[in-house]
C-alpha positions as CSV (number, residue, x, y, z in Angstrom):
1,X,91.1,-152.2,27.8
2,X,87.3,-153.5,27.8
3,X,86.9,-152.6,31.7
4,X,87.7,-148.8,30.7
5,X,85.3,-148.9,28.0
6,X,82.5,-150.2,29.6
7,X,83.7,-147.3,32.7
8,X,82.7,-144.6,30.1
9,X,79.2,-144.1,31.4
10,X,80.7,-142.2,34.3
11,X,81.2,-138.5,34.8
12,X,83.5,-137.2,32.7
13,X,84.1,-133.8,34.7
14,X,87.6,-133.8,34.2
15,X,88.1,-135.4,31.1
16,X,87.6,-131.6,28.8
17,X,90.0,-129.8,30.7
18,X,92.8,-133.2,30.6
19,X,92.0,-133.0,26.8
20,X,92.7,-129.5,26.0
21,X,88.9,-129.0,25.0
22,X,88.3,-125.2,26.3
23,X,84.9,-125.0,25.1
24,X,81.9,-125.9,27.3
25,X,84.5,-126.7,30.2
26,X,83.4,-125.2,33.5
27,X,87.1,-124.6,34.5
28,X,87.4,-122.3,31.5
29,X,84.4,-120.8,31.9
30,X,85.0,-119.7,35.2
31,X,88.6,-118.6,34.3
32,X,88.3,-117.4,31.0
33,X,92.0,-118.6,29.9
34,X,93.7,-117.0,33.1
35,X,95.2,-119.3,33.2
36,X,94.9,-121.1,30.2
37,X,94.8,-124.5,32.3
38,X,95.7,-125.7,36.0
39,X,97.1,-128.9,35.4
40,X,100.5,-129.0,37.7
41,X,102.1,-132.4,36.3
42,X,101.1,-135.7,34.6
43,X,101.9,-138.8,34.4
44,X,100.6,-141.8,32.2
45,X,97.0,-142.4,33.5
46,X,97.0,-139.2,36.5
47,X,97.4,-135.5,36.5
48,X,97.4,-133.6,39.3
49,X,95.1,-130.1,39.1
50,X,94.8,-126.9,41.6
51,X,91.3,-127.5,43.3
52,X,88.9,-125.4,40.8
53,X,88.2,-122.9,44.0
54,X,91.0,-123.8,46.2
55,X,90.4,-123.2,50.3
56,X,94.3,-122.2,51.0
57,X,97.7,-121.8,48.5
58,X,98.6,-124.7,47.7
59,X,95.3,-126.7,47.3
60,X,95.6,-129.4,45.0
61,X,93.8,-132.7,44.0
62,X,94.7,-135.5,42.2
63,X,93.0,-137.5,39.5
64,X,93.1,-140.4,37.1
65,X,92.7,-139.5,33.4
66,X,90.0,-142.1,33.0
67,X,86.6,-141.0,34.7
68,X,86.5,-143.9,37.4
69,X,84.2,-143.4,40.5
70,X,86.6,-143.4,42.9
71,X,90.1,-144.7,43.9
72,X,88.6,-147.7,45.2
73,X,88.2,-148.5,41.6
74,X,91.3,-147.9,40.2
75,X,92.8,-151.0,38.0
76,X,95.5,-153.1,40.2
77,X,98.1,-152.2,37.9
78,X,97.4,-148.6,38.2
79,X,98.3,-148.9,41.6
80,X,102.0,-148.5,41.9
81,X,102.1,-145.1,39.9
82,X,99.4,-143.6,41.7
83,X,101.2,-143.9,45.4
84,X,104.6,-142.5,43.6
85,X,102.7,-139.5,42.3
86,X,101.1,-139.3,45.7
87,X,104.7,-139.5,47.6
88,X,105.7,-136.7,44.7
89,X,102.8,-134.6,45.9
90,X,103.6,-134.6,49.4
91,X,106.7,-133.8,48.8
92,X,106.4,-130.9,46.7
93,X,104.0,-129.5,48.7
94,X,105.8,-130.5,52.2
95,X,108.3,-128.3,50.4
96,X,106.7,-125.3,49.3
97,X,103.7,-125.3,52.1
98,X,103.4,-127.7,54.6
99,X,103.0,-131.3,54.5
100,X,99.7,-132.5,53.1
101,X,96.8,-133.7,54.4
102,X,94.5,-136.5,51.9
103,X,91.2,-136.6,52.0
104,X,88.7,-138.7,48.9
105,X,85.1,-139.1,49.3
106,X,84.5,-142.1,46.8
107,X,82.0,-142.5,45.1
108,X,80.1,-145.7,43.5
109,X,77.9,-146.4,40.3
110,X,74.6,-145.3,41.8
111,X,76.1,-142.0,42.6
112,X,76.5,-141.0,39.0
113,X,74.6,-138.0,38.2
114,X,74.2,-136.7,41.5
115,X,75.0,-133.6,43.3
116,X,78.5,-134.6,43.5
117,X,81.4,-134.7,41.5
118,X,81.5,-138.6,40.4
119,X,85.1,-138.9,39.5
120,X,87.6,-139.8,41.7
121,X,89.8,-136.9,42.9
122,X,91.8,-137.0,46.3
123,X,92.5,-134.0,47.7
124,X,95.8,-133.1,49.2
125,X,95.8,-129.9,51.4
126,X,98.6,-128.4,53.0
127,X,98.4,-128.0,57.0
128,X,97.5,-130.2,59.9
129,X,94.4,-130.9,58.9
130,X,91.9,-132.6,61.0
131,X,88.9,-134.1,59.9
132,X,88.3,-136.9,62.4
133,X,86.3,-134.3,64.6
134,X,83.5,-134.4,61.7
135,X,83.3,-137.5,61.4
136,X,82.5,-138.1,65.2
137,X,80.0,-134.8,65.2
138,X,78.0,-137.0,61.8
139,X,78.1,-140.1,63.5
140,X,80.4,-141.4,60.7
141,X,82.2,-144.7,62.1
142,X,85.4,-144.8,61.0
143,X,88.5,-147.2,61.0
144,X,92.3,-147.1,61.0
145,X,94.1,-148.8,57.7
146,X,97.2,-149.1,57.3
147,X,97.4,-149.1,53.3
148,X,95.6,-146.9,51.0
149,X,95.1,-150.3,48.9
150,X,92.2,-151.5,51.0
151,X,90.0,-149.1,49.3
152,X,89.9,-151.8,46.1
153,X,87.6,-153.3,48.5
154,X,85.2,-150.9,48.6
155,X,85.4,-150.3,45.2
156,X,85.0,-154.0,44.2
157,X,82.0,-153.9,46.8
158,X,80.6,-150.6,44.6
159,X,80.4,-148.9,48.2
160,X,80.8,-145.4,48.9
161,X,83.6,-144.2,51.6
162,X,85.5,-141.3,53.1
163,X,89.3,-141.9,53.1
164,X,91.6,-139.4,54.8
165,X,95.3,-139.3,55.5
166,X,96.9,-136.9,58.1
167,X,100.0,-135.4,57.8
168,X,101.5,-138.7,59.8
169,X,100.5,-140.8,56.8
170,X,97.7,-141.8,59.5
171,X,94.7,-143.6,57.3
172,X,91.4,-143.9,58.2
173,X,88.4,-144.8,56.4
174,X,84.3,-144.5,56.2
175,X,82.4,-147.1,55.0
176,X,79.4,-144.4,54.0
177,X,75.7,-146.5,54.8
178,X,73.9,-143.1,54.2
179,X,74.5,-140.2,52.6
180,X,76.4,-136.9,53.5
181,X,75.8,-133.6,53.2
182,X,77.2,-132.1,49.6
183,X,80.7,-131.1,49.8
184,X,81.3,-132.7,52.7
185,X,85.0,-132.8,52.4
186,X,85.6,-129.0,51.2
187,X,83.2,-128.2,54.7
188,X,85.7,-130.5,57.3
189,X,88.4,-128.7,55.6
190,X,87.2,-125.2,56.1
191,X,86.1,-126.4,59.7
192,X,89.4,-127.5,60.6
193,X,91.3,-123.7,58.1
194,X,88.6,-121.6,60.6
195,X,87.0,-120.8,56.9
196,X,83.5,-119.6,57.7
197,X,80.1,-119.9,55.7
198,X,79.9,-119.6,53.1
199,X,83.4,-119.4,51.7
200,X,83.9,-123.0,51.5
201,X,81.5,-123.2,49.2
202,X,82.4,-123.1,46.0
203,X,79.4,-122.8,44.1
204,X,79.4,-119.0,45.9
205,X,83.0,-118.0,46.0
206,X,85.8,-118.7,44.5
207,X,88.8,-117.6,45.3
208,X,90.8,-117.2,42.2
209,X,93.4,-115.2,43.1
210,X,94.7,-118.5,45.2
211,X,94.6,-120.8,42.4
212,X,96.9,-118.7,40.2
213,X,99.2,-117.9,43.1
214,X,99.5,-121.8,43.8
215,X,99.6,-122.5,39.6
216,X,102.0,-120.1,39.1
217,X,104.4,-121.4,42.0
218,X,104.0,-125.0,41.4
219,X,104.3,-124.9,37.6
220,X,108.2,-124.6,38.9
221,X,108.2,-127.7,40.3
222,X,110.8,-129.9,38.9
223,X,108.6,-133.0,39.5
224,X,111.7,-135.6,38.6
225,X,114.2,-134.4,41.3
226,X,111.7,-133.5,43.7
């Protein structure tokens, strides 16, 4: 598709690790093949990976195989597989943890190369999880939505956002007019988890014995009856 190859001048973070490629990958290099990968389940054009250093069991994200910015730029088509691997997330999780929580901070072309990972994950945490109260304590105005689709707005705008979900299937949305501070969404979770400095961070810990717990349990999953 010529709109994917012109996409390739995004970040390709996940891209190694969704191609097997070992060397030069920072998840291996922070692993050291145990385990060998954290990819739970795939489909087509998604996979779905435990967080690199997840904040609880059961941490996981979501993201495309193709390096777009962020869900907001997602192909229409794309669409319709994406929510059914989100509805199979929730589930699995609602049945091994608790239900999930979503949260994406999206990013746009100008981002690229910034302090931030620049391709679109979504993370899905486990627990009632409640970042509205950081968005009020940042001044961040944010809206009610009632379908995760109105982020192809933003992304046809090129504008950055903050979506989150709740474990009501509650949306709300950021349109972001300034930046945030770095890891933004990894520091509401630990805020609303009681995590304190700096263990959200994971550029200073990791917590590694969490990812192989959740790999290990998950890699269970039947994904097709679940």
């Amino acid at each position: 598709m010529e709109a994917k190859q012109q996409n390739q001048q995004v970040d390709l973070t996940f891209i190694p690790e969704l191609n097997q490629v070992r060397e030069g990958s920072l998840f291996h290099k922070i692993y050291k093949g145990n385990p060998p990968d954290r990819i739970i389940h795939e489909t087509a054009n998604f996979a779905v990976l435990c967080d690199i250093a997840p904040l609880l069991k059961g941490h996981l994200i979501i993201v495309p195989k193709w390096p777009w910015v962020s869900f907001g730029k997602l192909p229409k088509e794309d669409w319709d597989e994406f929510i059914e691997l989100k509805l199979q997330v929730a589930r699995v999780l609602g049945d091994f943890y608790s239900p999930p929580m979503f949260i994406e901070h999206g990013s746009c072309s100008s981002m690229v190369s910034g302090g931030c990972v620049t391709h679109a994950h979504l993370h899905a945490v486990p627990g009632p999880i409640d970042i509205l109260p950081m968005f009020i304590e940042d001044d961040l105005e944010y809206k009610r939505i009632d379908d995760m689709r109105y982020l192809l707005e933003l992304g046809g705008r090129d504008v950055p956002y903050l979506f989150f979900e709740n474990t009501k299937s509650e949306m709300y949305v950021v349109e972001l007019g300034k930046p945030i501070k770095k890891q933004f969404v990894r520091i509401g979770i630990a805020k609303s988890l009681g995590i304190e400095d700096p263990y959200w961070d994971w550029g200073v810990y990791i917590n590694k014995s969490l990812l192989r717990t959740t790999v290990k349990a998950l890699r269970k999953v039947n994904w097709q009856k679940t």
